[in-house]
C-alpha positions in Angstrom: 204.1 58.5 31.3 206.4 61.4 32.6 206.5 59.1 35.9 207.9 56.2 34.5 210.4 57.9 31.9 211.8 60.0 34.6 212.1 56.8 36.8 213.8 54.9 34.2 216.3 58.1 33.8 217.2 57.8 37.4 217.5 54.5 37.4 220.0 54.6 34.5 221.4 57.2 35.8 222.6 55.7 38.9 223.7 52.4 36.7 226.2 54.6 34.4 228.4 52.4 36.0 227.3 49.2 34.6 228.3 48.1 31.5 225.3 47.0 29.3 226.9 44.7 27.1 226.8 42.1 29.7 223.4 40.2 30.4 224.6 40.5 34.2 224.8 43.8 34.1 221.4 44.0 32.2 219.8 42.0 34.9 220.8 44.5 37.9 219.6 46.9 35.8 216.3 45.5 35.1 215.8 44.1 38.6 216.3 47.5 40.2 214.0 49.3 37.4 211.3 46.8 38.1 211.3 47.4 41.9 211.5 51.0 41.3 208.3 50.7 39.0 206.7 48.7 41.1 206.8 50.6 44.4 205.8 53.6 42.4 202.7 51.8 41.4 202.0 50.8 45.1 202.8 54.4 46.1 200.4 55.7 43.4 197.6 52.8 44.5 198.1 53.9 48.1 197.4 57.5 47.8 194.3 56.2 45.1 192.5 54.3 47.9 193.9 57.1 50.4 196.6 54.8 52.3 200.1 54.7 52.7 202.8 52.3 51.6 205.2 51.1 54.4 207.7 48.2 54.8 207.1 45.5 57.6 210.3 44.5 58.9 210.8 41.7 56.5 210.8 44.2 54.3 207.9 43.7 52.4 205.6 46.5 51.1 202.6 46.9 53.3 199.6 49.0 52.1 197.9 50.7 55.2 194.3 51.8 54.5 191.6 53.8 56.4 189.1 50.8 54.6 187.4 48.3 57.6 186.5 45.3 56.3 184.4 44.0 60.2 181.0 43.0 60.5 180.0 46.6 61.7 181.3 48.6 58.2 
């Protein structure tokens, strides 16, 4: 829980900016909270099955694994 509190900290932190009486404003807010969370969680599943996250250059999040899925494993 610590994790995500702090993330949600930063992330406000960085939008004291924004003005949250706005539902624009909200939304950026939101959006950049959920892709925070959700990287974390990919960062955190990662490390669990002893990976690494990356970004491809479409920038979309790429789990890299030492797990072979071939006929010989």
């Amino acid at each position: 829980m610590d994790n995500i509190s702090h993330i949600i900290k930063v992330v406000l932190e960085e939008s004291a900016h924004c003005a949250l009486d706005n539902s624009r404003e909200r939304d950026y807010v939101a959006q950049r909270l959920t892709k925070r969370l959700v990287k974390s969680s990919l960062v955190q599943l990662a490390a669990l099955l002893g990976g690494t996250v990356e970004t491809d250059e479409d920038g979309a999040a790429v789990i890299y694994t030492d797990i072979l899925f071939g006929e010989n494993s």
